[in-house]
C-alpha positions in Angstrom: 58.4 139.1 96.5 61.7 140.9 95.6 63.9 140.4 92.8 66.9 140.5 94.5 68.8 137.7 94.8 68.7 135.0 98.1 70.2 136.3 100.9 73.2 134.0 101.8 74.3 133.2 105.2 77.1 131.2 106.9 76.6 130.2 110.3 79.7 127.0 111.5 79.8 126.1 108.3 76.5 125.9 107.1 75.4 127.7 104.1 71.6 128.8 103.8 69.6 130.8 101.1 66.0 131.3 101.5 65.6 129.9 98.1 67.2 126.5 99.7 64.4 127.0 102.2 61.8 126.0 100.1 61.5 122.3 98.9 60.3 121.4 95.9 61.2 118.5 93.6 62.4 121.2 91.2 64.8 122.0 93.7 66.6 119.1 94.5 69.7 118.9 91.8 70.2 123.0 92.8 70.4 122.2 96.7 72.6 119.2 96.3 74.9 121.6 94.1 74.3 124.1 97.2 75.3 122.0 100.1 78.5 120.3 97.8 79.1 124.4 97.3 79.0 125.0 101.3 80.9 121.8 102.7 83.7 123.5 100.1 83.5 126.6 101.8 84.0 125.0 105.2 87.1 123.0 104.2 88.5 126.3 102.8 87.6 128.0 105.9 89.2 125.3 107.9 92.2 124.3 106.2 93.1 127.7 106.4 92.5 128.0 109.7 94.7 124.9 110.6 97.8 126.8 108.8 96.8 130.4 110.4 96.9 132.1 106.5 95.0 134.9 106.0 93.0 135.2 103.6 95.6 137.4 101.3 98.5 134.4 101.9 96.1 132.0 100.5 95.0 133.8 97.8 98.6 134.6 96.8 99.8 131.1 97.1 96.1 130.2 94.8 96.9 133.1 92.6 93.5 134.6 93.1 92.6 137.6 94.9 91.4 138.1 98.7 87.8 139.2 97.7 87.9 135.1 95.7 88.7 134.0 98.5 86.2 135.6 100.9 83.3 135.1 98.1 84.9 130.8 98.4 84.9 130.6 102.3 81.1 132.7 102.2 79.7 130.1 99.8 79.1 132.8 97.2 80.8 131.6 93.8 81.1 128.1 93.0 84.7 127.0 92.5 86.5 126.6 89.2 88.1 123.1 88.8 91.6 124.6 88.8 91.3 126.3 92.0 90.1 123.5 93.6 92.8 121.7 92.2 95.0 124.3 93.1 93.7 123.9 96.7 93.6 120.3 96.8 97.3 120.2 96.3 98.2 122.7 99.0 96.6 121.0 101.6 98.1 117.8 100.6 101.4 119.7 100.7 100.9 121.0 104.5 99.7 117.5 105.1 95.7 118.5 105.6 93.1 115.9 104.3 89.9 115.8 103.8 87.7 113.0 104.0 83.9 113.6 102.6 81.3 111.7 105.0 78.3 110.0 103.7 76.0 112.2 105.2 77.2 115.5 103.6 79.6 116.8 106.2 83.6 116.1 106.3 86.4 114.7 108.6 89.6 116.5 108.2 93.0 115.4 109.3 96.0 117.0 109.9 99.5 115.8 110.2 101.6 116.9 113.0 103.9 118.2 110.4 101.2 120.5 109.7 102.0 121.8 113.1 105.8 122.2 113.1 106.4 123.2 109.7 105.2 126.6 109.5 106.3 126.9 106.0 109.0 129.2 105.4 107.4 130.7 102.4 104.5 131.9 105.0 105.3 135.9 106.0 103.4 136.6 109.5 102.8 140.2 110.5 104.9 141.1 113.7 103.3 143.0 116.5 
């Protein structure tokens, strides 16, 4: 066995470690942490899919850098409680919402205002 660290994986949304892989009662409070960490990831993923930000205009509008945000959306760092707060209130602000499901997963909902409003703060690249 190496000592390396678990290789991570997304795959839709899913988050999987090898380490996750095994079951143990040991295990149990670190892959509940785990799969809160990944359905995270996914909502970051799709909320900012829903606005079409890259990854830079999110971070901007965060105040973190593109690599944050790649290493949020991969599943790789757990968030600090100010950036999802920071988060949390730009969804609310492009009318996205996200509604946690009892079995782990997420609904999300998205105003049509979402839609028309691209905000004018947004800069899109020009072809």
């Amino acid at each position: 066995m190496s000592n390396q660290s678990p290789r991570r994986e997304t795959a839709g949304g899913f988050c999987l470690t090898r380490a996750n892989m095994k079951s143990g009662p040991s295990d149990a409070n670190r892959k509940a942490d785990k799969s809160g960490q990944c359905a995270f990831a996914a909502k970051v993923r799709a909320g900012r899919a829903v606005l079409g930000w890259s990854q830079t205009e999110l971070a901007r509008r965060v105040g973190l850098t593109q690599r944050a945000i790649h290493k949020l959306e991969k599943g790789d760092t757990e968030p600090r409680r100010k950036t999802v707060e920071a988060l949390e209130e730009i969804w609310r602000h492009q009318n996205i919402q996200f509604n946690d499901r009892a079995d782990g997963g997420f609904q999300i909902e998205v105003d049509a205002r979402a839609f028309r409003a691209a905000d004018p703060g947004v800069s899109r690249r020009r072809k």
